[in-house]
N, C-alpha and C positions, 0 to 999 in steps of 0.2 A: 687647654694644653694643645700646641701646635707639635703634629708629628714631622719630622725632614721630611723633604720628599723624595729621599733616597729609599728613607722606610718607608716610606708609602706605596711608592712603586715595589720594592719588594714583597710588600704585604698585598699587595692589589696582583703580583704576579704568585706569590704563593695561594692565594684562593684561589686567581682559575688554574691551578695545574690540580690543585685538589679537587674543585669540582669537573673536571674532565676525568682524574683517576677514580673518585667514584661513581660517576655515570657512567663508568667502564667495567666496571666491576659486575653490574646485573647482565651487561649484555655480551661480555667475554665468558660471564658464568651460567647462563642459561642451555648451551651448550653441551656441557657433559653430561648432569642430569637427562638429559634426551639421551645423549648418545648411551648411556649405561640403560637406562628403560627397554630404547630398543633393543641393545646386545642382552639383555633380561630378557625380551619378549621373541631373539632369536632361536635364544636356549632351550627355552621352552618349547618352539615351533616343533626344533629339531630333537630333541627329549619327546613329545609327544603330550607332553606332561599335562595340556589340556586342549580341547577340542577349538577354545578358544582363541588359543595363542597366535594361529597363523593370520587370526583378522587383523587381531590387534597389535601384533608385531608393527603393521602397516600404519598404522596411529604415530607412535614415535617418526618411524624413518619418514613419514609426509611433513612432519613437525619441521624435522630437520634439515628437509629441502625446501621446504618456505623459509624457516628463519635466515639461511643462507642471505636469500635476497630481502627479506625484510631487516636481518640484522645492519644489511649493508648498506643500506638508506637510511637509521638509525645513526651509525656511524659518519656516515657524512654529514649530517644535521650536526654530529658532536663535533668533530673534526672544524666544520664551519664555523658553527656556533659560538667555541672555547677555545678554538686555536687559530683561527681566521684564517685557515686552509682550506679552499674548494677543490674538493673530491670531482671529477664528471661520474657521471652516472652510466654506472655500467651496462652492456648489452646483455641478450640473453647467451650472446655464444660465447661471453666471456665468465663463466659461471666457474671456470676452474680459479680462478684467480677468487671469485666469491668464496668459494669452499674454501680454499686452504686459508685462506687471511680468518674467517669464521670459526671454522671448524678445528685448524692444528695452531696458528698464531695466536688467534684470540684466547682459548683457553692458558695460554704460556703467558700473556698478559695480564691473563685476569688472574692470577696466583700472584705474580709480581704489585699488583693492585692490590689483592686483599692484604700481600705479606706487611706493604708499606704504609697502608689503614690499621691495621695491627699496630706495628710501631709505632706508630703516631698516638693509637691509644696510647697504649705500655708507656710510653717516653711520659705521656699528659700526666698519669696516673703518677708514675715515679717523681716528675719534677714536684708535684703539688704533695707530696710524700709525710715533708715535713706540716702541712695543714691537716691530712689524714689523724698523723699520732696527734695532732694538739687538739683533734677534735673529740681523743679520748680519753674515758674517763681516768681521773687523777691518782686515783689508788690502783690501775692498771699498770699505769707510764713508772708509777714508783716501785713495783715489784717486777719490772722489765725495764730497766733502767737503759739498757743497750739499746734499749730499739730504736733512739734517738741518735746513736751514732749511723747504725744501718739507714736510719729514714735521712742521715745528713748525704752518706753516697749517693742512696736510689736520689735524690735529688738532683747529684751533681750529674752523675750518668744521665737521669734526664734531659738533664739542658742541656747534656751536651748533645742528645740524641736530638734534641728538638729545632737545633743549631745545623743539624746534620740534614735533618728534612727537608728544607728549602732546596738545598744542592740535589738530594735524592728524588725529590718530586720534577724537578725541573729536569733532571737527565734521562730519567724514565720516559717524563711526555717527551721531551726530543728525540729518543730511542723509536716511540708508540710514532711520531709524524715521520719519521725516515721510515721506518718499516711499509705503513699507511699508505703513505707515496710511492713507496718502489712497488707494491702489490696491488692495491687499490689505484691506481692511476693506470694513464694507458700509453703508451710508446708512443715517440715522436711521431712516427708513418701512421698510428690510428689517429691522433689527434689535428695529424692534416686531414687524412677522409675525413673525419666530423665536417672540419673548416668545409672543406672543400663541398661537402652534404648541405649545407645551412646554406654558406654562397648562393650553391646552385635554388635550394629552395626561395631564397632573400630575392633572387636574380628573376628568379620565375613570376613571384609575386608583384615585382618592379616591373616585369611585363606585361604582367594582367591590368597592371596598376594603370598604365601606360597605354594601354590599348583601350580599358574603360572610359580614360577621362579623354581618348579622339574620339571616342564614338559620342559622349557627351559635348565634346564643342562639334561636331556634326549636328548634332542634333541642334543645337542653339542656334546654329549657321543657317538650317535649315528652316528652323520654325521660326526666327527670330529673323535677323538680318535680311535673310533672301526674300522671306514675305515681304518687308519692308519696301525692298530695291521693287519687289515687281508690282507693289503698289504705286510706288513712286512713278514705275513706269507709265504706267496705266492710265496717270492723271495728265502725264507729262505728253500721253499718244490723244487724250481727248481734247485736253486743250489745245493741240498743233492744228485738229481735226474740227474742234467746234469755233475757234478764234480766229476768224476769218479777218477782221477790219484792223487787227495788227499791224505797226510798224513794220519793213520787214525786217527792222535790226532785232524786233523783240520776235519773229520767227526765225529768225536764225538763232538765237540764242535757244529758244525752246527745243526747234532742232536740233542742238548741241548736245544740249541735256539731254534728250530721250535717247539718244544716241549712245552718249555718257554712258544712260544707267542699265540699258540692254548690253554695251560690252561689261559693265560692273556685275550685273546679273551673270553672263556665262562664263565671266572671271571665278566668280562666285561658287556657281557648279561645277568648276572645274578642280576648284580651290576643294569644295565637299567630298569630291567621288576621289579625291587623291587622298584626304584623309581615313575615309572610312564608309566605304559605298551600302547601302542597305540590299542592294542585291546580293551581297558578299552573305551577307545574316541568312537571309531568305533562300536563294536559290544557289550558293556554292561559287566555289572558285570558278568555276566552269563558267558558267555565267556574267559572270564580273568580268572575265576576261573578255568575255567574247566581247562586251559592249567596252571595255579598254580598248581594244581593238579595231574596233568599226571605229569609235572617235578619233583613231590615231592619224595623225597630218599626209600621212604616206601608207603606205600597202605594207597590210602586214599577215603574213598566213598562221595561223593558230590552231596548233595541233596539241591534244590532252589526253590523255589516258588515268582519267580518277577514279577508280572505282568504289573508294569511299574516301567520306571527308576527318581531313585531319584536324586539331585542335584549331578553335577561333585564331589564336595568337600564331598560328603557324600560318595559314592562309591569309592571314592580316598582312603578313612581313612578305609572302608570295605576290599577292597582291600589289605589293609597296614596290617589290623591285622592279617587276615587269611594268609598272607605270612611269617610275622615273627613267627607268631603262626606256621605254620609248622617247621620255621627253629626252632625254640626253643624245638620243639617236637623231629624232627629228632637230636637233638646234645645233650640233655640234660636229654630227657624224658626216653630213653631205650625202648620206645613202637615199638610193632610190626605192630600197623596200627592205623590211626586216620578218624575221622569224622566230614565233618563241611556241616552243616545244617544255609540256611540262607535263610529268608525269610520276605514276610514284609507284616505287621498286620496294615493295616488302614493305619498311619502317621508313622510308628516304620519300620526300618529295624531292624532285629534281627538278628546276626551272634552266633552260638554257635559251639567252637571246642571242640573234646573230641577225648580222646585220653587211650591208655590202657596202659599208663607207670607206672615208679616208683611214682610218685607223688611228694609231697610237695615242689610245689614253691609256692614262697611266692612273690606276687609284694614290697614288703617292702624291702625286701633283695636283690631283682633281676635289675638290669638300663634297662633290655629290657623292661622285664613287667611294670615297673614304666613309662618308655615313650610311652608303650601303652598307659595305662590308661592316661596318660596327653594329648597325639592326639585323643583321644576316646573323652574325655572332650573339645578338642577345636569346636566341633561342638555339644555342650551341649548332649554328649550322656551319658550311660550309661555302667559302666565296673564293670565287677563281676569274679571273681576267687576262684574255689572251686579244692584243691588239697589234698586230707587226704594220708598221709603218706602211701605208697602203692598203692595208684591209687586209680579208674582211677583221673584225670585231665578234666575239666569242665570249658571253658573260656567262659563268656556270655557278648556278648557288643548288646547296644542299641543304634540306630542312629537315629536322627528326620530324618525322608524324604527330607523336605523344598522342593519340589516340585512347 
C-alpha cells in the first residue's frame, strides 16, 4: 500500500509535533513539584514545625536554581532537535529570561501539553469505541442494547477529535517556537557582541596563527637555505683561493659567484631579521630594535621606555613597523636621519617614527604603508600618518599591550 505524500508529510509532521509536545511535558512539569516542596519546606521553616526544616527548605530552592539553567540546555537540544530552531546559549547574567521562560512559561505549557496528550488519549479510546463493545461479551451487548448507538457517537466525536489534533498540535509547537524565540533568544545588539566576541577571538587566533608559521619559515631560512648559501660560499672563497692555474675567464666567473652568493647570504639575513628576529624571543623589543637600528642605512636615534614586555604578537607587529618604517625612509624618504621613540603608557604601546625627509606619503597611494596599517589593525591598534609636502614625516602606531 502506497501512502500520498501529501499524508506522509503530514503524518511525518504530525509525529514531531508529538514528540516535541511530549518531551515537553516532563521538563515544563518538573517544575512545580519543586516549587510546592519548597513553598512546603518554607512553611514549615516559618511555623517552626520542625528543627529540620530550615536545612531542607534549601534542598528544593538549589533544585530549582539549577534546573533553571539545566532545563534551558534541555530545551534547546528539544527545540534543535524537533523543530530545527537554534536557541544560542544563554549567559549567566542573563538568568532572568531563564527563570521566567522555566519557571512561569513552561509550567503554562506543560498543562496545555498534558491537556492535548489527554485528548489524544480520549479521542484514541472514543474513535476505537465501536471495537471496545464488539469486544464484549454477547449476552452483555444484548441486554444493553443502546450502548451500541452511544459507542456509534463516541466514535464519530472521535475522529473528529482526532481530525482536530493535527491543527491543535501543530499551533501549540508554533505558539511553544514564538514564545522560545522571543524569551529564550537574545536581542539584535547581544547578538552582535557575541559576533563581534568570536571575530575578535577568530582574529586573535589568525594572528597567533600568522606569527607562528614566520617564525617557522625563519627558522627554515635560517637552518636550511642560509646554511646552504654560506656553504656554497665557502667553497666558492676556497676555490678562488686554492685554484691558482685558471683561465682567468673561469676566475672571473668564480669571482662572480662568490660574490653572488655573499650579497644572497646578507639579502638573506635581511630577508630573516624582517621576518621574525630571534632576538625579539630572547632579549625584547628593546633589543631587536636597538640592532634594527645600528643596521639602518642612515642615522637613527632610538629612545624606549618598556618597562615590561607586552604579548609576542604585539612586539612582533612593533617590530614590523619600525623595520619597514626605516626601509621606506631610507629608499623613499631622502632623509638624512630618522627617530623612532617607543614607549608604553599603561595598556598602549606607542611606536612613533620621524624622520627629516621630503615628505608626502600618503598611505592611500603607498601598498607598504597600506599593509602597515592593516597589520597595525590586526591586533586592534592604532595607525596615524602625518607627511606635509616637505617634511618632516610623522608615523604614529598604537598597540594594546594584551599582557
Amino acid at each position: 500500500m502506497t501512502i500520498p505524500p501529501r499524508l506522509r508529510r503530514a503524518l511525518v509532521r504530525l509525529r514531531r509535533d508529538l514528540l516535541f509536545i511530549g518531551a515537553g511535558v516532563p521538563l515544563h512539569g518538573i517544575v512545580p513539584p519543586l516549587f510546592l516542596w519548597a513553598l512546603t519546606q518554607l512553611i514549615n521553616t516559618l511555623e517552626g514545625s520542625s528543627s529540620a526544616a530550615p536545612i531542607v527548605f534549601w534542598v528544593p530552592a538549589a533544585l530549582l536554581v539549577l534546573a533553571a539553567y539545566g532545563l534551558t540546555e534541555a530545551q534547546r537540544w528539544r527545540f534543535r532537535a524537533l523543530c530545527g530552531m537554534d536557541l544560542p546559549r544563554l549567559r549567566f547574567r542573563e538568568t532572568k529570561r531563564q527563570f521566567a521562560y522555566n519557571w512561569l512559561i513552561g509550567p503554562l505549557f506543560g498543562v496545555l501539553e498534558l491537556l492535548l496528550l489527554a485528548l489524544l488519549g480520549a479521542a484514541l479510546v472514543a474513535a476505537t469505541s465501536l471495537l471496545w463493545v464488539g469486544a464484549i461479551g454477547w449476552e452483555w451487548r444484548m441486554n444493553h442494547f443502546g450502548v451500541w448507538t452511544w459507542a456509534g457517537y463516541a466514535t464519530v466525536v472521535g475522529l473528529l477529535v482526532l481530525a482536530a489534533v493535527p491543527a491543535m498540535a501543530g499551533g501549540l509547537v508554533r505558539l511553544e517556537n514564538l514564545v522560545g524565540r522571543a524569551v529564550l533568544h537574545v536581542s539584535r545588539s547581544e547578538e552582535l557582541e557575541r559576533r563581534v566576541e568570536d571575530l575578535t577571538e577568530s582574529r586573535a587566533g589568525a594572528v597567533d596563527a600568522a606569527d607562528a608559521e614566520r617564525r617557522r619559515i625563519e627558522r627554515d631560512l635560517h637552518d636550511g637555505a642560509q646554511q646552504r648559501l654560506v656553504a656554497l660560499a665557502l667553497n666558492l672563497g676556497l676555490a678562488k683561493a686554492t685554484l691558482k692555474d685558471l683561465p682567468p675567464e673561469a676566475r672571473q666567473v668564480i669571482e662572480e659567484a662568490h660574490r653572488d652568493a655573499k650579497e644572497a647570504i646578507e639579502e638573506l639575513n635581511s630577508l630573516v631579521r624582517g621576518l621574525h628576529p630571534a632576538v625579539l624571543d630572547e632579549l625584547g623589543l628593546d633589543a631587536a630594535l636597538s640592532g634594527l637600528a645600528a643596521r639602518a642605512p642612515l642615522p637613527v636615534r632610538l629612545w624606549t621606555d618598556l618597562p615590561g614586555r607586552a604579548a609576542p604578537a604585539v612586539e612582533a607587529v612593533a617590530y614590523f613597523v619600525v623595520s619597514e618604517a626605516l626601509n621606506n625612509v631610507a629608499k623613499h624618504a631622502e632623509a638624512t636621519r630618522a627617530e623612532v621613540d617607543v614607549t608604553r603608557l599603561g595598556e598602549i604601546l606607542r611606536v612613533v617614527v620621524t624622520d627629516d625627509g621630503v615628505g608626502g606619503a600618503d598611505p592611500a597611494r603607498g601598498s607598504g604603508l597600506k599593509g602597515l596599517a592593516q597589520r597595525v589593525r590586526s591586533v586592534d591598534g592604532a595607525f596615524r600618518m602625518s607627511s606635509p609636502v616637505g617634511g618632516p614625516t610623522t608615523m604614529t602606531v598604537e598597540l594594546p599591550c594584551m599582557t
